[in-house]
C-alpha positions in Angstrom: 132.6 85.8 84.7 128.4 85.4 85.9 126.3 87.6 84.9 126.0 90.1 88.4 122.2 90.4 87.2 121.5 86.2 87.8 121.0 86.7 91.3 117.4 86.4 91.1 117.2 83.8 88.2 119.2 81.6 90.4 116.7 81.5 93.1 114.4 79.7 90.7 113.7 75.5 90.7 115.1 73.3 93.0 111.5 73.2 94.6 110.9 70.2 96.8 108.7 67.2 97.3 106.2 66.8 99.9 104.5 63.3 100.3 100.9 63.8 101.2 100.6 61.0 103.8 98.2 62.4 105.9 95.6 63.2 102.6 96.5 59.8 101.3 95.5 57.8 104.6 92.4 59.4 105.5 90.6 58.4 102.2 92.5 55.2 102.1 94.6 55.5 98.9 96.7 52.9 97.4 99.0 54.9 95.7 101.8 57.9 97.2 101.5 61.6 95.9 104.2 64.1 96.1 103.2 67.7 95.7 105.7 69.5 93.6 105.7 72.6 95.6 106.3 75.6 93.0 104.5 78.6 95.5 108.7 78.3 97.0 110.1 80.0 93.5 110.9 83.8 94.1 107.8 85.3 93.0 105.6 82.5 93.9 104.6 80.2 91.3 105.8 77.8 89.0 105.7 79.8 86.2 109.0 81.5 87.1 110.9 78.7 85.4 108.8 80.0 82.0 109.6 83.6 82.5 113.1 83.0 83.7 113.5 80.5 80.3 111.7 83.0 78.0 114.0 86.0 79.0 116.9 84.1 79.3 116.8 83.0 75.6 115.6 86.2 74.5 119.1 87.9 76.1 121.3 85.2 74.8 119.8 85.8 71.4 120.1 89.5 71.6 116.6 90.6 71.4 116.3 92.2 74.9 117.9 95.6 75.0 118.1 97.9 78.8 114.7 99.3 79.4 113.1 97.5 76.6 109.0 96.9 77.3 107.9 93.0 77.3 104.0 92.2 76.8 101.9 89.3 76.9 98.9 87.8 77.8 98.6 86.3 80.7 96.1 85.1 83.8 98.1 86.6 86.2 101.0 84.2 87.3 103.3 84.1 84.1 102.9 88.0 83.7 104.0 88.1 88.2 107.2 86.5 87.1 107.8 87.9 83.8 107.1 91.5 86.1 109.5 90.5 88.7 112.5 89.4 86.4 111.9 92.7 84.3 112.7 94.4 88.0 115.6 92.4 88.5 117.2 92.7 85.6 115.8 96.6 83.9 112.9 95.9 81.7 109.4 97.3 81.8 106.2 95.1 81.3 102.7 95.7 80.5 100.2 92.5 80.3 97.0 92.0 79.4 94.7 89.8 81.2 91.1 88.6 82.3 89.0 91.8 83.6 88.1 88.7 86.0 91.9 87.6 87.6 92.1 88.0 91.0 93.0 91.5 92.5 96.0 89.9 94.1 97.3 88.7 91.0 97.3 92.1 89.4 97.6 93.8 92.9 101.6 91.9 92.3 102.1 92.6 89.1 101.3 96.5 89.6 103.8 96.0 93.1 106.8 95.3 90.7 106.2 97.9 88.5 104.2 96.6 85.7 100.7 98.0 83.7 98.0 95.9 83.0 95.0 96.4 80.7 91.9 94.1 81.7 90.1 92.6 78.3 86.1 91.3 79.3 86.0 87.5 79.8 83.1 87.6 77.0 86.1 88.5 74.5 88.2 85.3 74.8 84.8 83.0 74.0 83.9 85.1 70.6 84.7 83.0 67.8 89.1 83.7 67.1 89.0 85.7 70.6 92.4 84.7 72.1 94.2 85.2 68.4 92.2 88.5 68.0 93.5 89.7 71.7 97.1 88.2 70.7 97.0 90.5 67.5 95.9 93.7 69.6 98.8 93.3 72.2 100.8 93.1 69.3 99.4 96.1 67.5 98.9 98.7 70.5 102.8 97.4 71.0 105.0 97.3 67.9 108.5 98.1 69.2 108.0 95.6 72.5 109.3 92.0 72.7 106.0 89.8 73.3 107.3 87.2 75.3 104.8 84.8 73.2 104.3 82.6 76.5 101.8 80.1 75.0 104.1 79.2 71.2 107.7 80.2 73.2 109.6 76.6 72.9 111.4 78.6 75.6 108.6 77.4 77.7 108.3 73.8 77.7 112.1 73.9 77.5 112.6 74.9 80.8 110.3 72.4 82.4 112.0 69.4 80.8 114.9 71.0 81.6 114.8 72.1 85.2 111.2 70.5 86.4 111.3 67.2 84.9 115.2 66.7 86.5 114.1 67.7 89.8 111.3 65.2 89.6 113.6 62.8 88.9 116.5 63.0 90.8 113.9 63.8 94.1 112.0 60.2 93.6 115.2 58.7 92.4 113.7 57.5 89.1 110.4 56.6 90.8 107.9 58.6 89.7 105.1 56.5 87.6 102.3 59.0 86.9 102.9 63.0 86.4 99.8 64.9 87.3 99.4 68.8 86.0 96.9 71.4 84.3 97.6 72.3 81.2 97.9 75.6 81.1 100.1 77.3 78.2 100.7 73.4 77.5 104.8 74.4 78.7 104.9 72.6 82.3 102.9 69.3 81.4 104.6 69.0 78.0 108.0 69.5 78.9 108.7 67.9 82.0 106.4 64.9 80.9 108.7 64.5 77.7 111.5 64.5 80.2 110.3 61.8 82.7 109.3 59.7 79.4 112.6 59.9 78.0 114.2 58.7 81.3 111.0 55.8 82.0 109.2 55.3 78.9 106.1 53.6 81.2 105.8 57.2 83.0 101.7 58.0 82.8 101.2 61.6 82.3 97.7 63.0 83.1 96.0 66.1 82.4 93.6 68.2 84.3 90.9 69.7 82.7 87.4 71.2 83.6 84.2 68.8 83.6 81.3 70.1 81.8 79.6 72.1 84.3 83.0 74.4 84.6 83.1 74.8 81.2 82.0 78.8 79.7 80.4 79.1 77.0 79.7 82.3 74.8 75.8 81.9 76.8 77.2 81.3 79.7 80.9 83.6 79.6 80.6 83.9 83.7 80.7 80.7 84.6 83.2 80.1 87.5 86.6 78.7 86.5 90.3 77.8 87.7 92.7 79.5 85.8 94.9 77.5 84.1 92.5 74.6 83.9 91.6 74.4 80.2 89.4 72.0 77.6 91.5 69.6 75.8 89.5 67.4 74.7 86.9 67.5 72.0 88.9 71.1 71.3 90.4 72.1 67.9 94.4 71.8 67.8 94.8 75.2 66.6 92.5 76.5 69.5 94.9 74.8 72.0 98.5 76.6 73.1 101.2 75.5 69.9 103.6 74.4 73.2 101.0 71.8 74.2 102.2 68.7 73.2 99.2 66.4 73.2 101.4 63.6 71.8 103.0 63.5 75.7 99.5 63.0 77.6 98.2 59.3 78.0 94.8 60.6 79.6 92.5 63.3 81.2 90.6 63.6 84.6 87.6 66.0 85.0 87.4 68.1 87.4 84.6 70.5 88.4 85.6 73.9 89.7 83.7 73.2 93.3 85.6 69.9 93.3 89.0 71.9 92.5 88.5 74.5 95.2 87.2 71.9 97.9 90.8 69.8 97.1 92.9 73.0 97.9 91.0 73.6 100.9 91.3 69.9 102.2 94.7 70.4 101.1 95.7 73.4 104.0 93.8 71.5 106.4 95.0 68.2 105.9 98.8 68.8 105.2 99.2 72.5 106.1 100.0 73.0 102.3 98.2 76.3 101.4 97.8 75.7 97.2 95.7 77.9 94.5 92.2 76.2 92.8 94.2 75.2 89.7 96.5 73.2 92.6 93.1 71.6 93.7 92.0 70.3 90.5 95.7 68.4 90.2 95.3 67.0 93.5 91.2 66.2 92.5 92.7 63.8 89.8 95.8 62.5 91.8 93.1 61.1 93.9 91.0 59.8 92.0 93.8 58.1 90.0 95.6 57.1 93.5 92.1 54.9 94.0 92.1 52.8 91.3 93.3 48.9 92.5 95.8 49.0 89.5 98.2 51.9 91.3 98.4 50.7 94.0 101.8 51.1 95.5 103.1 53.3 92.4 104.3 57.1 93.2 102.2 59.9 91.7 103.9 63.2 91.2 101.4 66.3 91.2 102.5 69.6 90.3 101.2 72.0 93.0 101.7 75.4 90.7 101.1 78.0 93.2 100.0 79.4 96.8 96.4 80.4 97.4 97.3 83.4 99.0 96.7 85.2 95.2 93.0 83.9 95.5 91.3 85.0 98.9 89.4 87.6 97.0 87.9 85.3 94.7 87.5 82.1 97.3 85.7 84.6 100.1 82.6 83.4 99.8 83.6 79.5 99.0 85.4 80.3 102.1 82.2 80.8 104.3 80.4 78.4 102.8 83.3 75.7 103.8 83.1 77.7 107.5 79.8 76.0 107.6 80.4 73.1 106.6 83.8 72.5 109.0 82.7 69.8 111.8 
């Protein structure tokens, strides 16, 4: 018999395609992009197939008891789903998270119950600072499960389980580039292993921030997409242990202005309302849908969430775009 508790684990995936014609034509590219819409899963990004994966194994393994606490760190969208399955099926969750996420990301995660303790942004650029914030959330919680989002193989699992099937099946086997941030390395590295597997000339690219978005332990304030790391010229053991860097044929840089004026074009131009970390995906898909050599190919970009859980931070990009609209 199902478990009477999947109800809400069902409603995750199965997320659709949406060709960007109208973007495409307008700047006269040569390639098609499809927007992988992930704002449609339950609790409104993609990374409810990761917290859906990561608690499913964790029950079918028997380390998830009634009422038991789950913690992690998070930037707000993996703790909103991790919060929202721990309602649905009778956990608790506390996360910890940039003192600078956007108040409606932890505005959500406080709606479904959850605590959250803010850590300084100045703390994850000291030298060891994510492992040294890993170790605390550990320490100040010995008897939770720490759903270990970035080194879970439950992660990229899912993705090249659920995302990189969709993918396929929805282009029917035509997909020739796969466009995403990296994030905690689980979305791009699964699903890209998947497409691979299926069409070994697949081209997956990664996001990442161009120098002038990067922070720096001078410069800790600098203004970032979440979700949009450094990859390259970075230290392996620095990056997320689900990353797979063996699955990404190149990067595009992206500057944060250039990532926030993308999701912007993005609601105007094709009524597709997508957060920053969205923009910088579609940033690249463009410039890669440019080049002579796609032309006619299909470009899949993975559009992770809606932008709704950023006005706070956008307002005054916002009024500066205002101005700038003809």
């Amino acid at each position: 018999m199902d478990d009477p508790r999947d109800h809400f684990g069902a409603l995750i995936g199965d997320t659709p395609l949406l060709e960007l014609r109208r973007f495409c034509e307008r700047r006269g590219l040569r390639a098609r992009i499809l927007a992988k819409v992930e704002a449609l899963n339950p609790a409104g990004s993609i990374k409810d197939r990761t917290a859906w994966g990561i608690i499913r194994a964790a029950e079918a393994e028997g380390r998830l008891v009634p009422g038991q606490l789950l913690v992690d760190l998070t930037s707000g969208n993996t703790g909103i789903g991790l919060a929202a399955l721990a309602a649905a099926r009778g956990y608790r969750a506390k996360f910890y998270l940039r003192a600078s996420t956007s108040h409606e990301k932890v505005a959500l995660i406080h709606r479904y119950g959850a605590e959250t303790v803010p850590i300084d942004d100045a703390e994850f650029l000291a030298p060891g600072g994510v492992d040294a914030i890993i170790d605390r959330v550990r320490r100040d919680n010995p008897d939770a499960f720490y759903t270990d989002q970035r080194a879970n193989p439950a992660n990229p699992r899912i993705h090249h389980d659920t995302t990189g099937p969709e993918i396929w099946r929805d282009t029917d086997g035509a997909v020739d580039i796969l466009v995403a941030a990296i994030g905690t390395g689980g979305t791009i590295s699964g699903t890209g292993r998947f497409l691979k597997a299926r069409k070994p000339g697949v081209t997956v690219v990664a996001v990442e921030p161009a120098p002038g978005s990067v922070p720096t332990r001078e410069r800790p304030h600098v203004d970032t997409v979440e979700g949009v790391h450094r990859v390259t010229g970075v230290e392996a053991g620095l990056l997320p242990a689900n990353f797979d860097a063996g699955v990404v044929d190149a990067f595009i840089p992206c500057e944060t202005r250039e990532a926030r004026a993308a999701a912007r074009t993005l609601a105007r131009e094709e009524g597709l309302f997508a957060g920053p970390s969205s923009g910088a995906v579609l940033h690249a898909a463009s410039v890669l849908a440019g080049r002579r050599e796609h032309a006619g190919r299909t470009i899949v970009a993975i559009v992770a969430d809606g932008g709704e859980r950023y006005l706070s931070q956008d307002r005054a990009d916002e009024i500066e775009s205002a101005v700038e609209r003809p």
